[in-house]
ZAMARGU-4260 file (C-alpha; in steps of 0.2 Angstrom, whole numbers, plus 5000, padded with zeros to 4 digits):
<rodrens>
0) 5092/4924/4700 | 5073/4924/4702 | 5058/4937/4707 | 5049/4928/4721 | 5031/4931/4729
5) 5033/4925/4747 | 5015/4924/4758 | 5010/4915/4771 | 4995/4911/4782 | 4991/4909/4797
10) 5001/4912/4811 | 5016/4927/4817 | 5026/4910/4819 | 5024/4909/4800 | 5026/4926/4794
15) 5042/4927/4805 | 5050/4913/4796 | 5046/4922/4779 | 5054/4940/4785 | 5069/4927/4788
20) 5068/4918/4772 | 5066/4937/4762 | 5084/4939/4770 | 5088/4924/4765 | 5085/4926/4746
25) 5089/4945/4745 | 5108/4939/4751 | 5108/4926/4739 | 5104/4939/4725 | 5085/4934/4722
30) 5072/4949/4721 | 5056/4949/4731 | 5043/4954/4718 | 5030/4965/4721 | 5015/4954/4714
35) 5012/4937/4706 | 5013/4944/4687 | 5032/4950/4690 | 5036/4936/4697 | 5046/4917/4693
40) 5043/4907/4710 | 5027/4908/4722 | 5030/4901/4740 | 5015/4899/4750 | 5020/4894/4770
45) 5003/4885/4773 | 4993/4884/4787 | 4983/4866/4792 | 4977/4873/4811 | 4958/4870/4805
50) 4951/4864/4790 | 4947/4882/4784 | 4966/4886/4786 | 4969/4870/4775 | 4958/4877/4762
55) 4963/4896/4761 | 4979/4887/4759 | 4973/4874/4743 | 4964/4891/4735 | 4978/4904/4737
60) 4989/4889/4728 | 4977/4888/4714 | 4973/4905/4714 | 4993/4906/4709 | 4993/4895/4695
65) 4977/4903/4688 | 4987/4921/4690 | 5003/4914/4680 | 5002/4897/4674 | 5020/4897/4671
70) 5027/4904/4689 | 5034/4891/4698 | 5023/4887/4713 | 5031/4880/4731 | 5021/4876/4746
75) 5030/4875/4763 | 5023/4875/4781 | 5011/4866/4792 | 4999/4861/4778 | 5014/4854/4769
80) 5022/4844/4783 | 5004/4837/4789 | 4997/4829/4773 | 5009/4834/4758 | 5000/4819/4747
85) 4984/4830/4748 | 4994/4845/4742 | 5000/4835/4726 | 4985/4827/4721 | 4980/4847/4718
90) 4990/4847/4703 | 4995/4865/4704 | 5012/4863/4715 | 5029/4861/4710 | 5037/4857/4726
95) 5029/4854/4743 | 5044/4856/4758 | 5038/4849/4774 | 5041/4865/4786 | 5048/4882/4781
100) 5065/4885/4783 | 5082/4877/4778 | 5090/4870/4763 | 5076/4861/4755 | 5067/4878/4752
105) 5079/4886/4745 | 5084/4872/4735 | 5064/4870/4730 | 5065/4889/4725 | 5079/4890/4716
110) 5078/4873/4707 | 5081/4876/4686 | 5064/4885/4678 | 5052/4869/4668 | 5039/4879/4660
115) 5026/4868/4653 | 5014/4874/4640 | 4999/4868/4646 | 5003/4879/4663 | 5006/4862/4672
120) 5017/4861/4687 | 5035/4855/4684 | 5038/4837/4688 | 5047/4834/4704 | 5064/4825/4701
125) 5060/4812/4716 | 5044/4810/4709 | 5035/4817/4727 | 5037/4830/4742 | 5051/4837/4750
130) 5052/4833/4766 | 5063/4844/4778 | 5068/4843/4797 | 5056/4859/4801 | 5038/4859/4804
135) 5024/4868/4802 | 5011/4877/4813 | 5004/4884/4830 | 4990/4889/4839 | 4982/4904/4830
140) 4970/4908/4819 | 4960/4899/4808 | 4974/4901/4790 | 4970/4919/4794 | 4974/4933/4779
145) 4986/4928/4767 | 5002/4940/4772 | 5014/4946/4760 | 5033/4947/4764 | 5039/4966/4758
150) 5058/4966/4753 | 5068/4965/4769 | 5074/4982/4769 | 5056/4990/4768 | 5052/4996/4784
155) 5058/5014/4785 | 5054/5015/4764 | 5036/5009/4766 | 5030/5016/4783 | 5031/4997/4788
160) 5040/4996/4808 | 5036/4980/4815 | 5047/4965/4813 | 5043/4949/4819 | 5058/4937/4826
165) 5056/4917/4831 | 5065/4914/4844 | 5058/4894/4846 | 5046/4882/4839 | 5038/4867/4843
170) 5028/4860/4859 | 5025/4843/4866 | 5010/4849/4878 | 4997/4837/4865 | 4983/4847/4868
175) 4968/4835/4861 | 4963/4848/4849 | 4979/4852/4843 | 4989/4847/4828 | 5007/4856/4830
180) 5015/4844/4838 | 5013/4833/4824 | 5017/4848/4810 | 5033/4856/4822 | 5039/4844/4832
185) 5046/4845/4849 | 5052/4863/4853 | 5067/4870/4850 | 5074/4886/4854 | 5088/4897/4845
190) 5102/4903/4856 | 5101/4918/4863 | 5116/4926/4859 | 5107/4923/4840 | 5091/4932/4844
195) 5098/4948/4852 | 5111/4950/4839 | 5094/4950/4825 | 5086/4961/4837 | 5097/4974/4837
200) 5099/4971/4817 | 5081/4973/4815 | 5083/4988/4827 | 5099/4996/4814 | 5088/4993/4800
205) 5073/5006/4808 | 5061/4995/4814 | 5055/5002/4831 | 5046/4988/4836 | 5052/4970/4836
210) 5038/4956/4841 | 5046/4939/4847 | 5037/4925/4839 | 5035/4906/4845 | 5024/4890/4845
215) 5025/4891/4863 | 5039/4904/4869 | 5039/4899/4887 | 5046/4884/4883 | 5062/4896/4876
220) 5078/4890/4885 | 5093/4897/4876 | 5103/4882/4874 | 5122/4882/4871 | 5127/4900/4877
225) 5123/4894/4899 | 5108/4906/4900 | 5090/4901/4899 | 5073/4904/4899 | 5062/4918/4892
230) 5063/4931/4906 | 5083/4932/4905 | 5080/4934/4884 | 5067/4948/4886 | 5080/4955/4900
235) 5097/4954/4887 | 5086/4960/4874 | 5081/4976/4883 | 5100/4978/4890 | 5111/4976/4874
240) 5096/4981/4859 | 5089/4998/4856 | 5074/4994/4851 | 5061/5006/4856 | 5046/4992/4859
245) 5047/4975/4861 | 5031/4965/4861 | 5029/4946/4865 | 5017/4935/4851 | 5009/4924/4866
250) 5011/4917/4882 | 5003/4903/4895 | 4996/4907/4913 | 5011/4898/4919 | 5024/4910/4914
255) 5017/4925/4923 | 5025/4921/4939 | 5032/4938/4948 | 5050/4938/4941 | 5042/4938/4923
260) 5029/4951/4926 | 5044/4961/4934 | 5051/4966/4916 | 5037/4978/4914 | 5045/4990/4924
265) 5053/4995/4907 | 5040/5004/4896 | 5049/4996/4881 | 5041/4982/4885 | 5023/4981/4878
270) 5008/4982/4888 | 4999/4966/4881 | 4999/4950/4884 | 4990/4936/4871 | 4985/4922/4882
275) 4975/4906/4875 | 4962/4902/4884 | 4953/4892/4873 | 4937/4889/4884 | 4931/4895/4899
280) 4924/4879/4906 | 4933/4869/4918 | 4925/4853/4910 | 4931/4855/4893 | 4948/4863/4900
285) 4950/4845/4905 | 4944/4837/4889 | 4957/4848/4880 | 4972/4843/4891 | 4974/4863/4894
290) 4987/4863/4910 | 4976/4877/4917 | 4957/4880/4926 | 4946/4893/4925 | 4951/4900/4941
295) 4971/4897/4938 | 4968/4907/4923 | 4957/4922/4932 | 4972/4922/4945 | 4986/4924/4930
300) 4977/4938/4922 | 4974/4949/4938 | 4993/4946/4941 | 5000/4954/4928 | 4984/4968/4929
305) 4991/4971/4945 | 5009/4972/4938 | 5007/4981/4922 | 4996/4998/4920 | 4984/4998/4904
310) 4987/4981/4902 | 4979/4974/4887 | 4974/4955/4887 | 4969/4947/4871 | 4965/4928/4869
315) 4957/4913/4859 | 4942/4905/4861 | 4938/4888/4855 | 4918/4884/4852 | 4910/4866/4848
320) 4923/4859/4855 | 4918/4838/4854 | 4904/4835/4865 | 4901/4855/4871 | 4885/4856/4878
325) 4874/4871/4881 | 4878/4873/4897 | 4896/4871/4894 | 4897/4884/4880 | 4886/4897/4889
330) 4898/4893/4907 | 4912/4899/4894 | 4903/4912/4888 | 4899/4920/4906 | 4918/4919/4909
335) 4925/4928/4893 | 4912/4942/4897 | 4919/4945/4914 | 4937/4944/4911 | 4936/4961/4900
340) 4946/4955/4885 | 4952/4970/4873 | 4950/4956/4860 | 4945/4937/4858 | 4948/4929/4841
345) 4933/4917/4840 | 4937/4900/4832 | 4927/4884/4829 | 4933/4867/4833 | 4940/4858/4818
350) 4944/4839/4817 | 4961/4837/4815 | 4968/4821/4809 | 4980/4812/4822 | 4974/4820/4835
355) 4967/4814/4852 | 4950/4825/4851 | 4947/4819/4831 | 4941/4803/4840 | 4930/4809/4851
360) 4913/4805/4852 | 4899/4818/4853 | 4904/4829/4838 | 4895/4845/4840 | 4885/4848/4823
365) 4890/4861/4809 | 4875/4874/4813 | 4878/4872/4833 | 4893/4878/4831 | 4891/4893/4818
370) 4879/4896/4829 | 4890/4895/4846 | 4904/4907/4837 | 4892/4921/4831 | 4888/4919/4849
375) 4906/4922/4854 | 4910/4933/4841 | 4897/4947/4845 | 4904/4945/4866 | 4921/4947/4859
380) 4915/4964/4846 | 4907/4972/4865 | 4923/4967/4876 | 4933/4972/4864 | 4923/4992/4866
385) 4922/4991/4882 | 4940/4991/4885 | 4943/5005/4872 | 4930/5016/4878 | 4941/5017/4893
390) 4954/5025/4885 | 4945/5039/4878 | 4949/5057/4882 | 4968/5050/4887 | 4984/5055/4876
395) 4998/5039/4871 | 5008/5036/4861 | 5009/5031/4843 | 5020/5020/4832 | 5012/5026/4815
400) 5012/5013/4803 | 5004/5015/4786 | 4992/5026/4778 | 4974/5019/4776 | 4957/5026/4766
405) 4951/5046/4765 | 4968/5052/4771 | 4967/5042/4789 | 4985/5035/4795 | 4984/5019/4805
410) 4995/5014/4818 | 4996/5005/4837 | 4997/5012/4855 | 5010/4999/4866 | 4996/4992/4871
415) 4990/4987/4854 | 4972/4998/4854 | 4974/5000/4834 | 4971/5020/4832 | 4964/5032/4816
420) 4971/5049/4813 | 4975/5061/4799 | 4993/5068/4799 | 5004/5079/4789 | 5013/5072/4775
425) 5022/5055/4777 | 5020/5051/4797 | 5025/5031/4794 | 5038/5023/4805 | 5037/5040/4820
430) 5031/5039/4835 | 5020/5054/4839 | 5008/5056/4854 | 4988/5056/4851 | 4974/5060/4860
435) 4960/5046/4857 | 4943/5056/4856 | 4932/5042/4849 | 4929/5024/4845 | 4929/5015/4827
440) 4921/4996/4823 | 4941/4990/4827 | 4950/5004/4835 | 4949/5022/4841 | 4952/5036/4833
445) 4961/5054/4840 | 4970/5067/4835 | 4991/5069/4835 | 4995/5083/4848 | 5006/5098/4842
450) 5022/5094/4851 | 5019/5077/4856 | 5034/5066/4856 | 5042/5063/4840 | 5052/5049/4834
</rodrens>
């Protein structure tokens, strides 16, 4: 039996599959260890959805090798699945499985030990990459922070009480930017009588919060079981699962329609919707092949503001996209400023191999676009405060979730405005109501009311 580091990058997508593969290993006797020193096997679910994802993903692989030359070091995922040549000429990897679930992994991470004296990597026994059925990533962020997986059971111990679940993967949409459909395939969606039943495990283990996870979830259709469709899964969840709140990754302006928006009428539904926009100019939304205009998309938002009070929408934005013009950038700008985002991760366009914008002419330079994402960035840091500023002076609810610097817990509202306060002794994994008195750089802080609603 082994002690193995799991992190990933990237996307929830990706972190789901390693809360999955954590279960996976702890029933088959393995230990998660608590850092790379303890440990026999590193896996490393890659990101490849820009070029700065592939390289976070190419450093935290050497950074493992360098940390214990004789751990036995595995890369899965995206990267893995788009260009696993590249991953082996790195020299640090033992095995390199296309995707992130299945047999291959498992049989990649518990393949015999091969500890070589020089701290090289094991030689692979086909000479090359494993190649599995799965793929690899989705739209996201750019590799994002390297997360690591905490024993499965650990969310009561260690104040953690969110748990993500996939419920589909892949997407055949070929947006021209885009390289998922290459890495994942086309979609897929687990049967819904699968989810619910993890759900309402995850719920029995003490998480209050589930988070359902997807490349692109309103393409779930619950094959197999004669029910279908994202709406009826959100419904069976809420019916047959406690969970306390239930929160959806991301979502199209396509699926907002009215009997969608309908299932906020629970309050165990979260208050936030991610929805992509990518740009907010009409021109480029055709470029990319985004099913969507700017004024389609206005129209899905006020929708479901209408539908659901404190509503929180957060989105992606992509700058320098091939052949974005000032204009262009500025037309987006001027529309992410008055849709009143609570946040807007800011990305720059990255050529991506295989795909239809790669052979674009009129690639924005290097310096045009740092300069264009700054831009963005400091709209998205005054959206973002301007929607919390509105939520000053009212009392909501808390799931606290761990404790941070100078005695400060951290935890989320349902609409996921992240809030600061101090509490008495251990408060992770309760549900306690705060009043927000002021604003920090990411979040508010408040103050937990004296017989405010416990959990």
């Amino acid at each position: 039996m082994s002690r193995v580091v799991l992190e990933s990058l990237g996307c929830k997508l990706n972190q789901a599959e390693m809360e999955t593969l954590a279960e996976r290993l702890a029933e088959r006797g393995h230990e998660l260890a608590g850092s790379i020193a303890d440990a026999d096997v590193y896996v490393l679910n890659t990101c490849s959805v820009t070029h700065v994802a592939d390289r976070k993903s190419r450093q935290a692989l050497r950074a493992a090798r360098r940390a214990r030359p004789g751990v036995r070091v595995v890369a899965a995922g995206c990267y893995a699945s788009r260009a696993p040549e590249e991953l082996g000429q790195l020299g640090v990897v033992d095995a390199i499985v296309a995707g992130s679930e299945g047999d291959r992994l498992m049989q990649a991470i518990e393949a015999a030990p091969c500890p070589q004296p020089d701290g090289a990597p094991c030689p692979q026994p086909d000479g090359g990459a494993m190649h599995g059925p799965e793929g690899g990533a989705m739209h996201g962020p750019e590799g994002g922070g390297r997360v690591r997986t905490a024993c499965p059971d650990a969310g009561a111990r260690r104040g953690r009480t969110r748990s993500l679940v996939k419920i589909q993967e892949g997407c055949t949409d070929l947006c021209s930017f885009c390289v998922v459909p290459h890495t994942r395939g086309p979609g897929r969606s687990r049967p819904s009588d699968d989810v619910v039943a993890e759900v309402r495990d995850r719920a029995a283990r003490g998480y209050r919060e589930v988070v359902l996870t997807g490349t692109k979830l309103g393409d779930y259709r619950g094959h197999g079981d004669g029910r279908s469709g994202l709406p009826g899964l959100v419904r069976r969840i809420l019916d047959l699962t406690p969970v306390e709140r239930l929160r959806l990754s991301s979502v199209q302006p396509a699926d907002l329609v009215p009997d969608f928006l309908s299932l906020w009428q629970s309050d165990r539904l979260c208050p936030h919707l991610h929805l992509p926009l990518q740009s907010g100019s009409d021109s480029i939304l055709v470029r990319m092949h985004r099913p969507y205009s700017r004024a389609g998309y206005r129209r899905a938002v006020e929708r479901a503001r209408e539908a659901i009070p404190d509503l929180s929408v957060t989105t992606d934005v992509l700058v320098g996209f091939p052949g974005e013009t000032e204009a262009e950038f500025e037309e987006g700008r001027r529309f992410c400023d008055g849709m009143g985002f609570a946040g807007i991760h800011v990305f720059s366009y990255s050529r991506r191999p295989g795909t239809a914008a790669a052979a674009m002419p009129a690639q924005v330079p290097y310096e045009t676009k740092r300069r264009r994402s700054d831009a963005m960035a400091a709209l998205a840091r005054e959206s973002g405060a301007r929607f919390r500023a509105g939520f000053l002076g009212r009392t909501l609810p808390v799931l606290w979730e761990e404790a941070a610097a100078d005695g400060l817990w951290t935890g989320y509202t349902a609409n996921y405005l992240r809030v600061y306060a101090r509490g008495r002794g251990d408060i992770g994994g309760r549900i306690l109501a705060v009043r927000i008195t002021e604003e920090y750089s990411d979040g508010v802080g408040g103050e937990i009311m004296n017989g405010g609603h416990h959990g």
